[in-house]
C-alpha positions in Angstrom: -40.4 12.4 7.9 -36.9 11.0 9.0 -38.0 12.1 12.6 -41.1 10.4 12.6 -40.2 7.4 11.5 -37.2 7.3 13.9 -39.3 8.9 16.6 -42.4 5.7 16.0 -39.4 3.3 15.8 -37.6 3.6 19.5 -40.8 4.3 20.6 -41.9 0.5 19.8 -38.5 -0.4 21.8 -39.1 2.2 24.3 -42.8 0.6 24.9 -41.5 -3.1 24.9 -38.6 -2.1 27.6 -41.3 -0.7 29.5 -44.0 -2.7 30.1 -43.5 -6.5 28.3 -42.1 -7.5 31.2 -44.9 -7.1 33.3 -46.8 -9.5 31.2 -43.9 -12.5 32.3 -44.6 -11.8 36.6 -42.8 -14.9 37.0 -39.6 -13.5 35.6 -37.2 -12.5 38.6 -36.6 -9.2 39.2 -32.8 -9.0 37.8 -34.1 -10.5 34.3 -36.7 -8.3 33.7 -34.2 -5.3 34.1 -31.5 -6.9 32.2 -34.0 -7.7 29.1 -35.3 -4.3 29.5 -32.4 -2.6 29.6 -30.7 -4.9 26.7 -34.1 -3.7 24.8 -33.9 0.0 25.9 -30.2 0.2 23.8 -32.1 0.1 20.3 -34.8 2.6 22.0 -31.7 5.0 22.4 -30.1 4.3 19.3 -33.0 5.5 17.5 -34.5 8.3 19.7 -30.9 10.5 19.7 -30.4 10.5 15.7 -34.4 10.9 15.5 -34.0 13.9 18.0 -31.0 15.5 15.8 -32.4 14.6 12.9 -35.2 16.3 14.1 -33.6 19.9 15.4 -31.5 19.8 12.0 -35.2 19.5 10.2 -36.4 22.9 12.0 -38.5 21.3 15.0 -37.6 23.3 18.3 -37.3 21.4 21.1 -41.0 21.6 22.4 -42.1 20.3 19.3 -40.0 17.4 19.0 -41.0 16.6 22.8 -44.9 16.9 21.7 -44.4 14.6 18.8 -42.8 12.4 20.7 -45.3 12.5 23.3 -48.4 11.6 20.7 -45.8 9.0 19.0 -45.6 7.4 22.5 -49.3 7.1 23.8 -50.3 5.9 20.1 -47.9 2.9 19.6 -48.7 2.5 24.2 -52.5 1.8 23.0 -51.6 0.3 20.6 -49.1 -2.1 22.8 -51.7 -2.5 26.0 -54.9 -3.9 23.3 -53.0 -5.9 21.4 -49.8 -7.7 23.0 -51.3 -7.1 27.0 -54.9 -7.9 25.6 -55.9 -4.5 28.0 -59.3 -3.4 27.9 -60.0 -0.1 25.7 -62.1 2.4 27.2 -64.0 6.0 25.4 -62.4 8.0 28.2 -59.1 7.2 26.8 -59.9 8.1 22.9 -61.3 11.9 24.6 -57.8 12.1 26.3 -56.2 11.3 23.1 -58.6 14.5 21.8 -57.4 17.1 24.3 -53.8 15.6 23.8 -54.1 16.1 20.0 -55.5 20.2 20.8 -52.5 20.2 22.5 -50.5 19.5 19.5 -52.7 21.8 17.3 -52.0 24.8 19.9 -48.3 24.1 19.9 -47.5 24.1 16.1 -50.1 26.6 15.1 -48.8 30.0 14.0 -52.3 32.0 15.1 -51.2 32.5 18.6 -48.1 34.6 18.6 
């Protein structure tokens, strides 16, 4: 659970580093890198013990890259609705779907 928490955390970082500064297009160019970057440290800080914690928990490496895959496009929605007030579309939710088969396929046992 360590991992998950960890992994949801720097994702919220990760997101913000990413794409906030997109919503201030009247920030020059060197700002918007320097906040992002200044933002990205605590995205790091949290993904590496979240990824150890992780591999010391059992995951493999594909599975920790798959959680943090479904980690990162839920807290992304999340991020585009509510702080870049993006429209939501059904298309995206039936992405979601195949993404979450995806996971299913991975960590299920039944398939060799």
């Amino acid at each position: 659970m360590r991992t998950i928490i960890l992994l949801f955390a720097s994702n919220v970082f990760m997101t913000f580093a990413w794409y906030y500064h997109l919503k201030h297009q009247g920030w020059p160019l060197w700002k918007a890198i320097l906040i992002s970057w200044l933002i990205a440290l605590f995205e790091y800080c949290l993904m590496v013990p979240a990824n150890r914690f992780g591999k010391v928990d059992g995951f493999n490496l594909f599975q920790l890259k798959m959680i943090q895959e479904v980690i990162t496009l839920l807290v992304f929605a999340a991020f585009a609705v509510w702080i870049m007030k993006e429209p939501f579309h059904w298309r995206y939710l039936v992405s979601f779907a195949f993404l979450m088969g995806a996971v299913y396929f991975m960590f299920s046992n039944r398939f060799g």
